[in-house]
C-alpha positions, 0 to 999 in steps of 0.5 A: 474618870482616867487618870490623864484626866488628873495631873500626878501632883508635883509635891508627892514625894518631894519636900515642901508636902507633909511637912515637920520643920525642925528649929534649923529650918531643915524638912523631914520628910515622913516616911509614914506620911508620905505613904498615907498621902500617896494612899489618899491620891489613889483613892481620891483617883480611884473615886474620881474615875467611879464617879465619871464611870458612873455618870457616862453610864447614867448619860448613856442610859438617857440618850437610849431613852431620848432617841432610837435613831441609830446615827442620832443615837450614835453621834450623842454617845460618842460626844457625851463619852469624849466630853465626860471622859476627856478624850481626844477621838471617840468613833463608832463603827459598824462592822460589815462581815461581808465588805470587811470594814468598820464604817463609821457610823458617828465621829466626835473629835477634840478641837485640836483635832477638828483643826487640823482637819480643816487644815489638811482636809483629812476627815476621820468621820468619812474614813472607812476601816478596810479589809479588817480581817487581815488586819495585824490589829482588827483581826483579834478583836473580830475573832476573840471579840476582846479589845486591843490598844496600840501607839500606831494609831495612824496604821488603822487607817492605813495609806488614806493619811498621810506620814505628814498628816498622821505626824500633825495629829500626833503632835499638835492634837496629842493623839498617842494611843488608840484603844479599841474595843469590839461591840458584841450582841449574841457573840457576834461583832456588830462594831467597833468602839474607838477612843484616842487618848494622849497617853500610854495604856499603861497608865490605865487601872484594872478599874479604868479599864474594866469600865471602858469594857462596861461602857462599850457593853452598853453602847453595844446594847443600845446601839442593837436596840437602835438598829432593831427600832430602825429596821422594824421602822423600815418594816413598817414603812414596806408595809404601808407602802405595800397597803397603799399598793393594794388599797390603789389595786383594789381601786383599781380592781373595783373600777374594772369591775364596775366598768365590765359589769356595766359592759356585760349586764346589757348584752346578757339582758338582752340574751334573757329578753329575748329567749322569754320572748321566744319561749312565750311564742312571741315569734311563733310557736317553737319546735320541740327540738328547739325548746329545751335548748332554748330553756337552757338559753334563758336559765343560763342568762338569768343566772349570769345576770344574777352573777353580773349583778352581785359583782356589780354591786359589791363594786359600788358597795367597795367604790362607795358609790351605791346610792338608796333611795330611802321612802317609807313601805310595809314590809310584810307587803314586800316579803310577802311579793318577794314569796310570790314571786319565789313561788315558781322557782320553789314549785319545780325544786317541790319544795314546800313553803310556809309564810306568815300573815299580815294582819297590820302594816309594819312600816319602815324605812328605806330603800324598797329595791334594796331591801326587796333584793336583799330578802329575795337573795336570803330566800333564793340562796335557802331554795338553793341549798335546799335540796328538799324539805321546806322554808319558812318565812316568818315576820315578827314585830318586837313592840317595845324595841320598835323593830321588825323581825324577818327570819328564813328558815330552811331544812337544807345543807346547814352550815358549820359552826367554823363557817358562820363568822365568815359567811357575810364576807366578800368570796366567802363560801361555805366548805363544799357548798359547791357540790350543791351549788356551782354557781355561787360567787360568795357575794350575794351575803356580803351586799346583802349584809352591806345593804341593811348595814347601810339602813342600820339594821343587823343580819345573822344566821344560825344553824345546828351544823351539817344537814340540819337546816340553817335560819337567816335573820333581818332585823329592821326599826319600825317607823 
């Protein structure tokens, strides 16, 4: 590419080229011709150095597509630019604003060069570039991001080579003049292209030094690019070792729960068995002073077991660990023992209910318990958020699809629209559905909505929005 690639032909301008005899024997040299053959070799020169300019960039260019490895990238760069342009040191740096170096991120060296290397020991791969900002030559190319050249190579290194060293590689490994040239992304110096040549700058083109400048543009370029890739892979990294974290923490949660749950539901059972006993007169009649208290005592237990419950199962949902026990049962049956059995709860709010009639069986199957749980969560949360009015429960049998179809309309609170997407999710609560009911946990949705997964069936909910009723449906296949 330069033109210490090309040896300056011996016979330009001298006798023995372009040559008119005259019958003595005697060479004239041709003005005319020698100014045309001096014009051919630069532009014979000059083309060389487009073609080598062009094929470095074309090298670059495929290796920013072979590899986003920063040093992999780097160590391909530096020798495809040694190699195609015959230098003998090309090294890229990294500049370090708050160390004040360029380290040396590749290195590629002539075999002159890696001689006297092994030879003396002294290893320009490993050598930092220290304290550069008040370097007499680094200190221009940080500041004016421009390049800058000098015959002092050695004294870029400063005392880690030696007199005698420096004297090796000047001699034995032609190392004269080292060109630098600042690798600059968004106006800021990211780090250092060096090439170590056997000849005066001097010797260098307008054209041959444009087309370092080019060429360190590039590397410039791809070099951002790689440490971009690098980072976000990095990034990457975190954050799967963070999931990976929180995946063995949620483990971890999940077990404690499971674990307190169990540890919890037994005294709390025994707290509800107990004070319906006593409310039952089963240890004699009790006073009225003692009734409501031990009311109170009753409701409160019932409510923490239902809590304890839900926990418990949204633990086993999470663990993977809930187990169906899958048999064939009438479905208007179930939900017409799960009304019944409502009945009660729903007389003391003096709400009204209207369910449906059974005239066949429509059978399904799967797990009796579960379902039974899941249609008594869907109407034990309408009572809850039903301060009065009525619920509704219908069952409707879609032949042609083979499905049955339980639907739990209320006249209560409704939901927003913003809410429903969120509503079967774990702690999920409708805004402000606490000032009707403080003791929701957000999970009862949730396992029932992982339940009739579990059996292939659907669940959803719709509603007009604030105060205007919300309507639950359960969708199952018939068997």
């Amino acid at each position: 590419m330069f033109k210490f690639f090309h040896n300056n032909p011996k016979n330009i301008g001298v006798k023995g080229l372009g040559l008119v005899r005259n019958n003595a024997n005697e060479v004239i040299i041709d003005e005319h011709t020698r100014s045309i053959q001096e014009n051919l070799y630069r532009q014979n020169l000059e083309l060389s150095v487009k073609n080598k300019t062009l094929s470095l960039l074309a090298k670059l260019y495929e290796i920013s597509t072979e590899t986003l490895e920063p040093k992999d990238l780097a160590k391909q760069v530096a020798f495809s630019v040694r190699t195609i342009l015959n230098f003998k040191f090309v090294g890229i740096f990294l500049f370090s604003e708050k160390k004040d170096e360029f380290t040396p991120l590749s290195v590629s060296a002539a075999d002159p060069v890696q001689k006297i290397k092994v030879e003396t020991g002294c290893d320009l791969e490993t050598m930092v570039l220290s304290d550069v900002s008040k370097s007499d030559f680094f200190k221009p190319i940080i500041v004016t991001r421009l390049p800058n050249q000098t015959e002092f190579i050695f004294k870029l290194w400063g005392s880690q080579i030696s007199t005698e060293v420096a004297v090796k590689f000047h001699k034995e490994a032609h190392m004269r003049t080292a060109l630098c040239y600042p690798l600059v992304i968004d106006k800021k110096v990211i780090g250092l292209f060096m090439v170590i040549i056997s000849h005066s700058y001097d010797v260098f083109s307008e054209h041959e030094r444009s087309s370092l400048e080019a060429a360190a543009n590039v590397i410039a370029l791809i070099l951002d690019k790689a440490k971009l890739y690098q980072a976000l892979e990095e990034t990457n990294q975190k954050i799967e070792k963070a999931n990976k974290q929180l995946k063995e923490l949620d483990r971890l949660k999940s077990e404690f729960v499971s674990i307190a749950t169990h540890q919890i539901r037994g005294p709390l059972t025994a707290i509800e068995g107990y004070a319906s006993m006593m409310i039952e007169g089963d240890y004699g009649e009790m006073s009225e002073k003692l009734k409501d208290p031990i009311n109170t005592i009753y409701h409160s237990s019932q409510t923490l077991v239902g809590i304890v419950e839900d926990f418990l199962n949204a633990s086993q949902i999470d663990q993977g660990k809930m187990k169906y026990d899958f048999s064939t049962f009438d479905m208007c049956a179930l939900v017409k023992e799960v009304v019944v059995e409502e009945k009660p709860i729903l007389e003391k709010k003096g709400l009204t209910v209207s369910v449906f009639e059974c005239f066949e069986q429509n059978n399904v199957s799967g797990d009796r318990d579960k379902i039974k749980q899941v249609i008594g969560n869907l109407i034990d949360n309408a009572i809850k958020y039903t301060p009065k009015g009525s619920i509704t429960v219908t069952l409707k049998v879609e032949s042609e699809s083979k499905k049955v179809l339980i639907i739990i309309k209320d006249t209560g609170v409704g939901i927003r629209p913003e809410t429903i997407p969120h509503l079967f999710k774990k702690f999920s609560r409708a805004k402000d559905a606490s000032r009707v009911n403080i003791m929701g946990t957000g999970l009862g949705l949730y396992v029932a909505h992982e339940m009739i997964k579990a059996h292939n069936g659907k669940i959803w909910v719709e509603s007009e929005g604030e105060g205007k009723g919300s309507t639950f449906f359960v969708e199952m296949a018939l068997v």
